[in-house]
PASEBA-1860 file (N, C-alpha, C; in nm, 3 decimals):
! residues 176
1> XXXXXXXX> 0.083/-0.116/0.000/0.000/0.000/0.000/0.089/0.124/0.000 ~ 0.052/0.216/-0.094/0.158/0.339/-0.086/0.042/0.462/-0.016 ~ 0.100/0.543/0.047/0.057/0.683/0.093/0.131/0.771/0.010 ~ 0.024/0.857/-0.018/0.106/0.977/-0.091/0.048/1.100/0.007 ~ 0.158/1.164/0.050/0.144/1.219/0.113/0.119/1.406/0.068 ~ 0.067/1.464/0.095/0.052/1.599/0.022/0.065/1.718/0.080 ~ 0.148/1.781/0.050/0.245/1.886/0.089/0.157/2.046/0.126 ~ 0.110/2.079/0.147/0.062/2.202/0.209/0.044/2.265/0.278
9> XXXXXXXX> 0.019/2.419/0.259/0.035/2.474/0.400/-0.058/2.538/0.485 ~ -0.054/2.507/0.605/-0.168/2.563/0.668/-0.168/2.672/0.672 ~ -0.320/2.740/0.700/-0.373/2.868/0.706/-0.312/2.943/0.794 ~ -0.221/3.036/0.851/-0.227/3.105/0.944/-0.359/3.138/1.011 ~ -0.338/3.218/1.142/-0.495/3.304/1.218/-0.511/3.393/1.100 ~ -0.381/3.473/1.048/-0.431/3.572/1.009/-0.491/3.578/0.852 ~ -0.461/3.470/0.775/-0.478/3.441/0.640/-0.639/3.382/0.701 ~ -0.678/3.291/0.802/-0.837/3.333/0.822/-0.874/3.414/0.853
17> XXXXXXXX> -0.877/3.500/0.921/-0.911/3.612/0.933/-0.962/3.699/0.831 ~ -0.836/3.743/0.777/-0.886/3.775/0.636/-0.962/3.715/0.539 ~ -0.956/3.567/0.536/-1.045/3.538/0.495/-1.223/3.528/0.494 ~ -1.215/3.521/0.648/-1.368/3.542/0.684/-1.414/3.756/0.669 ~ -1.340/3.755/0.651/-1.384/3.921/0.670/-1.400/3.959/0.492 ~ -1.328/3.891/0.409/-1.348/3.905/0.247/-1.476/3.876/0.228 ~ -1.533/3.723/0.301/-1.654/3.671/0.263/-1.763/3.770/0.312 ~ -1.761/3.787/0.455/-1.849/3.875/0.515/-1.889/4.008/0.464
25> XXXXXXXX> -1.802/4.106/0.413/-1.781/4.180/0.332/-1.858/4.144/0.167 ~ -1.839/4.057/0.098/-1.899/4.028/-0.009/-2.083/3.982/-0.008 ~ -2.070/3.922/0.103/-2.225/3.879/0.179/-2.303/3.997/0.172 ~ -2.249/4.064/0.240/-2.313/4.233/0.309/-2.343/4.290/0.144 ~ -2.208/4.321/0.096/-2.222/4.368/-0.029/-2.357/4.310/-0.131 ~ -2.374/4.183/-0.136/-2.467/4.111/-0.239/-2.562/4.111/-0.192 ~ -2.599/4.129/-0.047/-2.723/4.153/0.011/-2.794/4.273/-0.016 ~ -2.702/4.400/0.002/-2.755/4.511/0.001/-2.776/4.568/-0.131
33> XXXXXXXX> -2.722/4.464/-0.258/-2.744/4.534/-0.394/-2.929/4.461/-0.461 ~ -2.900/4.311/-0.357/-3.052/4.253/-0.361/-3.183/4.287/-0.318 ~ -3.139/4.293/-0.144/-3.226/4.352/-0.066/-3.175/4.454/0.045 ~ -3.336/4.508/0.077/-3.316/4.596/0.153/-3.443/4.663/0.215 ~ -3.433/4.721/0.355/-3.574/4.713/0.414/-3.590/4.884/0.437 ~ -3.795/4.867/0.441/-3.845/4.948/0.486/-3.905/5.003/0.598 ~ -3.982/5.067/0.663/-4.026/5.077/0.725/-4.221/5.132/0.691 ~ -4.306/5.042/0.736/-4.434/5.138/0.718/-4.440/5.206/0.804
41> XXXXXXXX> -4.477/5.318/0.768/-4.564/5.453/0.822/-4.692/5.451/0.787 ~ -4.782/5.458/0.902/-4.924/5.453/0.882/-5.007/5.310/0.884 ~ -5.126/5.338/0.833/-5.199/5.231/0.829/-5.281/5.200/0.704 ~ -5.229/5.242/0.612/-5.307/5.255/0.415/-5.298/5.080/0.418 ~ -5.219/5.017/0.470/-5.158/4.894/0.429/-5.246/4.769/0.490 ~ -5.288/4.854/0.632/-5.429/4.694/0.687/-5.457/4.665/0.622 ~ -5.513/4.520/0.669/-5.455/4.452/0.751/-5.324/4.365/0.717 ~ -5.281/4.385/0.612/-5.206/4.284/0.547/-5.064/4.402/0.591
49> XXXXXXXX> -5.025/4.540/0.651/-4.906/4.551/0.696/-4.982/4.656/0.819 ~ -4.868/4.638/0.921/-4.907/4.754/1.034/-4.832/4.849/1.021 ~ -4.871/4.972/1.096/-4.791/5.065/1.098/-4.689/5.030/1.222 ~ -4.547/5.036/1.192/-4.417/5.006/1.227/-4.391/4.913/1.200 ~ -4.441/4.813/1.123/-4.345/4.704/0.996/-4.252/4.716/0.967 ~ -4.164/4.641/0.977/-3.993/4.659/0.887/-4.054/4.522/0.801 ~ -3.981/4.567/0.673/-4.014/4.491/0.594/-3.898/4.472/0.512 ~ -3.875/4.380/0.428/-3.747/4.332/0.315/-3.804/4.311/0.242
57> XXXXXXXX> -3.721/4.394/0.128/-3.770/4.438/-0.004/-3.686/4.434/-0.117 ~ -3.748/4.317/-0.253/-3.651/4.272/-0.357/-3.633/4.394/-0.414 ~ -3.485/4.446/-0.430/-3.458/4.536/-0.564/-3.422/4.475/-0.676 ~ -3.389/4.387/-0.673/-3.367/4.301/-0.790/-3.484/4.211/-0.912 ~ -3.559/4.191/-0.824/-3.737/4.137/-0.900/-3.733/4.201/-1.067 ~ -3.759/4.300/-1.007/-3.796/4.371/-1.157/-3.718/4.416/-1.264 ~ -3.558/4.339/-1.233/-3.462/4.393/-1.361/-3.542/4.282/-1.383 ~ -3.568/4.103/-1.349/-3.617/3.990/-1.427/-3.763/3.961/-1.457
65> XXXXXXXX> -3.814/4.060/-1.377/-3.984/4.033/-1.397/-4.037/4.152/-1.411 ~ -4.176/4.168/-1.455/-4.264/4.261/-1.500/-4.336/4.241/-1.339 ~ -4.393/4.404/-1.302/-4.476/4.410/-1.195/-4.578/4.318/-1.222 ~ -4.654/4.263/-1.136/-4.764/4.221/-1.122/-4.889/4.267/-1.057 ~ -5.016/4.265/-1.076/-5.127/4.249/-0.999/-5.132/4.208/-0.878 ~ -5.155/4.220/-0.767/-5.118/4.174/-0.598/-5.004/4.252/-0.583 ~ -4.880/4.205/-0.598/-4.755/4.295/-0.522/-4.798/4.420/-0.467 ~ -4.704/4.383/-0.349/-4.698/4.471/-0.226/-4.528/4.554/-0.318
73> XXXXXXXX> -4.523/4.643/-0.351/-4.424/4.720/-0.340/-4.376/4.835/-0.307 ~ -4.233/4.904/-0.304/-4.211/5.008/-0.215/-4.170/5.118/-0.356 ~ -4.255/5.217/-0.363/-4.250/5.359/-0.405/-4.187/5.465/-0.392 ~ -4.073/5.507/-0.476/-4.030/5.628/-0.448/-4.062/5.731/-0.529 ~ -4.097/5.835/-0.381/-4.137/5.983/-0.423/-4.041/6.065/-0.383 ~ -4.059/6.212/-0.395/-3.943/6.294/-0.382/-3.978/6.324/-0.219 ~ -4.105/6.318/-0.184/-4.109/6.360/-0.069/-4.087/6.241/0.067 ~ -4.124/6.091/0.015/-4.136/5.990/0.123/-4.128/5.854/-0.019
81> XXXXXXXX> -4.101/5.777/0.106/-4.136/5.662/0.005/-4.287/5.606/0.071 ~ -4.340/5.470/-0.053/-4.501/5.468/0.004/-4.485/5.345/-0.048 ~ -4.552/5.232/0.083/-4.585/5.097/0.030/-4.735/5.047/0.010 ~ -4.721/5.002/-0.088/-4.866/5.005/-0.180/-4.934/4.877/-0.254 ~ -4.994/4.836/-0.281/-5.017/4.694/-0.350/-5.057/4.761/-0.493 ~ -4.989/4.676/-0.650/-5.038/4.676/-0.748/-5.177/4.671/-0.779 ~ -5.253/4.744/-0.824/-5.405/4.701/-0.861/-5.435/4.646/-1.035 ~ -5.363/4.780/-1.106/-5.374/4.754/-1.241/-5.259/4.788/-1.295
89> XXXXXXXX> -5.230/4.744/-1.425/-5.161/4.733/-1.537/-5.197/4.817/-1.632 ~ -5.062/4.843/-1.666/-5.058/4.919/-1.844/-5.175/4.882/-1.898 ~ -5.230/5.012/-1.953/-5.357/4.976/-2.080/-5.470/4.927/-2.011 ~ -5.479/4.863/-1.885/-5.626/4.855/-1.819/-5.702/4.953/-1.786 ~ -5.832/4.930/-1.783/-5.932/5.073/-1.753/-5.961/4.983/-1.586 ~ -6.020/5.044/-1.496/-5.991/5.073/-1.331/-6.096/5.135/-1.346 ~ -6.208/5.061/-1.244/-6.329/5.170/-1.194/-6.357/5.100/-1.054 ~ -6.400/5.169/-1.002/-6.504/5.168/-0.829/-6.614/5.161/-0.832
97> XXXXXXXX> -6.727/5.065/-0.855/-6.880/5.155/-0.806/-6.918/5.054/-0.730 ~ -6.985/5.060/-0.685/-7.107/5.040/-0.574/-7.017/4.947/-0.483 ~ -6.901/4.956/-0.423/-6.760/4.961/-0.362/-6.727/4.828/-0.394 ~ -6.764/4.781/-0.559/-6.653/4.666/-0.571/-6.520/4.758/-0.702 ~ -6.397/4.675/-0.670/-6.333/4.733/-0.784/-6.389/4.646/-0.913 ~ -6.351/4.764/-1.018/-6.358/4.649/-1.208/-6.268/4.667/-1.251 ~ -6.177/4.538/-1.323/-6.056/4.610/-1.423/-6.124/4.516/-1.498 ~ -6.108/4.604/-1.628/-6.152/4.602/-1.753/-6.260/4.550/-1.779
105> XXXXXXXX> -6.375/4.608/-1.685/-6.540/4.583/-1.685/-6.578/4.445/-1.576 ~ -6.388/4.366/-1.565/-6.491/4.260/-1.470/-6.461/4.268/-1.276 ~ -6.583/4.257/-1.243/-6.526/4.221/-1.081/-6.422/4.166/-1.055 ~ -6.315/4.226/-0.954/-6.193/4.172/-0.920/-6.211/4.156/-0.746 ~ -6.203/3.983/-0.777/-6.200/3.968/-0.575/-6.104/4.038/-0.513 ~ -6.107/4.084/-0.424/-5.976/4.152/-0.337/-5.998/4.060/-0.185 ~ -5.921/3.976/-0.181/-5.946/3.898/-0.097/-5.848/3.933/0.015 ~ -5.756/4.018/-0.009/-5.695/4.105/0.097/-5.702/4.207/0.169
113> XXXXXXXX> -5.840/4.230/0.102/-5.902/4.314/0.204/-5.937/4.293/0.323 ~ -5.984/4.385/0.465/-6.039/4.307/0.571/-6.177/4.346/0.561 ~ -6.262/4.233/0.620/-6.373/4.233/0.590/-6.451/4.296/0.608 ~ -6.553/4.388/0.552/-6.639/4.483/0.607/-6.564/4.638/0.557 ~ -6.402/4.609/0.435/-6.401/4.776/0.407/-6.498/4.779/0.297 ~ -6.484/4.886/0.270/-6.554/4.939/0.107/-6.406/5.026/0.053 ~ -6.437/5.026/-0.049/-6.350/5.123/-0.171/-6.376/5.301/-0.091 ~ -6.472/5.308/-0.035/-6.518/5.420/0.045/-6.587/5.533/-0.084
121> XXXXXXXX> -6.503/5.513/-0.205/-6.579/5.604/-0.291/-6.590/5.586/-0.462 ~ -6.651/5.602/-0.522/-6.657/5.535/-0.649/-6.569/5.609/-0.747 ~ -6.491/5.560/-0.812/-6.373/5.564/-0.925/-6.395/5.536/-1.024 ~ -6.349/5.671/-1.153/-6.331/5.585/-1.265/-6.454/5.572/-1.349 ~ -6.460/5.502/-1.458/-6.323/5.426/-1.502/-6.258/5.555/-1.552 ~ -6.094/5.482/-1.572/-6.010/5.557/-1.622/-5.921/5.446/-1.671 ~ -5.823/5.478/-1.784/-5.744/5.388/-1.844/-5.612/5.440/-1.799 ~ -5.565/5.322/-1.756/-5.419/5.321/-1.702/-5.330/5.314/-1.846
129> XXXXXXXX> -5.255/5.449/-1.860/-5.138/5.474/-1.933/-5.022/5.341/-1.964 ~ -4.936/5.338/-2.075/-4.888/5.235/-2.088/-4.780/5.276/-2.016 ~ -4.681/5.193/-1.968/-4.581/5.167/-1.916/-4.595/5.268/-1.748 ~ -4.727/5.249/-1.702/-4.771/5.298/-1.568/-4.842/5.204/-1.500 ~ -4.861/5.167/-1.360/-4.904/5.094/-1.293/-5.046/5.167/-1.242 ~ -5.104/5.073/-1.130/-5.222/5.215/-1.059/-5.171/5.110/-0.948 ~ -5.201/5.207/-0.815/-5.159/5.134/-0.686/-5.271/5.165/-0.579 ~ -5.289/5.123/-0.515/-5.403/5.090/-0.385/-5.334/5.077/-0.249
137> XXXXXXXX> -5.376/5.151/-0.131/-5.341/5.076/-0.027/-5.452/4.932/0.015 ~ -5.450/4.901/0.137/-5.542/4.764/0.126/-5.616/4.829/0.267 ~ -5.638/4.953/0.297/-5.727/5.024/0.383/-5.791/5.156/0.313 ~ -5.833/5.085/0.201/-5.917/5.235/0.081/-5.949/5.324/0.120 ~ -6.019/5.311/0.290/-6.045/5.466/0.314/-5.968/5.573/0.415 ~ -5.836/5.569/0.381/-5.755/5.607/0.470/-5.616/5.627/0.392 ~ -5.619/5.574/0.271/-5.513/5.538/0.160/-5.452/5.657/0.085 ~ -5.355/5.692/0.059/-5.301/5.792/-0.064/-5.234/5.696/-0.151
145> XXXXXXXX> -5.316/5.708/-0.249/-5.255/5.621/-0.356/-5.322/5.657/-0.505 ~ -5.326/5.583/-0.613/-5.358/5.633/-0.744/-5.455/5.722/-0.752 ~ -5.547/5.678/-0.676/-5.679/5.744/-0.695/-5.665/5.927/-0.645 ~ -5.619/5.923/-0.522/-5.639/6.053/-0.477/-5.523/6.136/-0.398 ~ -5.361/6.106/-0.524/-5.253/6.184/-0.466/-5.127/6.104/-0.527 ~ -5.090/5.997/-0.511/-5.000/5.981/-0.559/-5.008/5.940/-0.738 ~ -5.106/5.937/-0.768/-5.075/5.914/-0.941/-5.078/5.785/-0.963 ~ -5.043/5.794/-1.143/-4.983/5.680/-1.191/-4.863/5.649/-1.152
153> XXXXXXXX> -4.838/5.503/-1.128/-4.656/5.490/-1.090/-4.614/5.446/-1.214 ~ -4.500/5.481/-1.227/-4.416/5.436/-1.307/-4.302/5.303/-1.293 ~ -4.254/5.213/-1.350/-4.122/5.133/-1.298/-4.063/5.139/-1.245 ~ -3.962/5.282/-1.313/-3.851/5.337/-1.236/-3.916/5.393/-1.116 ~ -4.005/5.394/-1.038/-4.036/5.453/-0.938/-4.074/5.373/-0.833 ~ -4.055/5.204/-0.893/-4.088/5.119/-0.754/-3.938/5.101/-0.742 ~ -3.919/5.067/-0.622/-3.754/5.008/-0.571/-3.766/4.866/-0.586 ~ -3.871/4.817/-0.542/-3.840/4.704/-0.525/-3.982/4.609/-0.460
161> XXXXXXXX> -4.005/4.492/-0.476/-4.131/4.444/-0.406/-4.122/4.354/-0.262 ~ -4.228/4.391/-0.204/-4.247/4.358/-0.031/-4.238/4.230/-0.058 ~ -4.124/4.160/0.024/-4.125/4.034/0.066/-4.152/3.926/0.193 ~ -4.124/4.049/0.304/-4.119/3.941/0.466/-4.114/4.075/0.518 ~ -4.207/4.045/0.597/-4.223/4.084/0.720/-4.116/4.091/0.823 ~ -4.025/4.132/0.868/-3.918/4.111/0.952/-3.912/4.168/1.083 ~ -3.992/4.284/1.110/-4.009/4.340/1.261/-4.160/4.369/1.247 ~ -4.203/4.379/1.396/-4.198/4.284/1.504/-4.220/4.143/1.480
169> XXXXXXXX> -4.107/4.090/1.584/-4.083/3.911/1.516/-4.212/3.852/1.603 ~ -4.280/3.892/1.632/-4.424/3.804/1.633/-4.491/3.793/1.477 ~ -4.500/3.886/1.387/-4.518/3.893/1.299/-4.474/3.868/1.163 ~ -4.315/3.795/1.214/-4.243/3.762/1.125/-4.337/3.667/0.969 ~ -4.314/3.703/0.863/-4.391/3.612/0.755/-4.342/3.689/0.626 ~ -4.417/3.632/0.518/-4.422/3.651/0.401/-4.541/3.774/0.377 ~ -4.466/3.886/0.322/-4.588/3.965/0.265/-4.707/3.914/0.139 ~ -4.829/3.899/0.172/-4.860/3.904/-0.009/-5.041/3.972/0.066
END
């Protein structure tokens, strides 16, 4: 039986060292170009976020995906940022009456609502611009959002979409 024996050299402390601090460093780095958290202010977001939520939020989603319908995402304005759920899409028409929403003439369940809101006031229709979103909070009557202040959103104007819940860790979960 032969042994071959193999010649190398161990790590110094300080060659780990440095090594764990390269990785840690690159971690931090790839984290913070991925994600990154918010905070809610307010209550537009009941029941599905509270006011003082920290939340983690993909910046990366939307170089590979197109917004969607549902998403919870985070908005930048010049004055604040605002977290908001997608309602409609480019080229859809958006109306309110008799406090259900319609995109594009048909009833849309909002099953994230809590039970017993209303839309609070009738909308619309109006046709959502191409390459613009329309956004909703998920407490309609208390909300700044498409309807009455913040506008159409644009792409470049979401950062990124709500993923987890992260403070308070009783509440820890998945946003949707």
């Amino acid at each position: 039986m032969i042994i071959i024996l193999y010649k190398y050299k161990i790590p110094t402390k300080r060659e780990w060292l440095i090594s764990v601090i390269l990785i840690v460093l690159f971690g931090f780095t790839l984290l913070s170009l991925i994600f990154s958290t918010s905070l809610v202010q307010g209550g537009s977001m009941s029941p599905t976020l509270q006011d003082g939520d920290k939340v983690i939020f993909n910046k990366a989603i939307y170089f590979l995906e197109e917004p969607s319908r549902g998403d919870i995402v985070v908005i930048k304005k010049p004055v604040k940022n605002y977290v908001k759920r997608i309602i409609g899409l480019p080229n859809e028409v958006i109306e309110v009456k008799e406090n259900d929403l319609y995109i594009n003439g048909e009833s849309y369940n909002q099953n994230f609502l809590e039970e017993g809101r209303d839309n609070i006031y009738e909308f619309g229709p109006i046709t959502i611009p191409e390459e613009s979103y329309f956004v909703m909070g998920d407490n309609r009557d208390i909300s700044i959002d498409s309807r009455n202040g913040l506008g159409f959103i644009t792409k470049e104007e979401i950062i990124g979409r709500s993923e987890l819940i992260l403070f308070p860790f009783e509440d820890i979960g998945q946003t949707r």
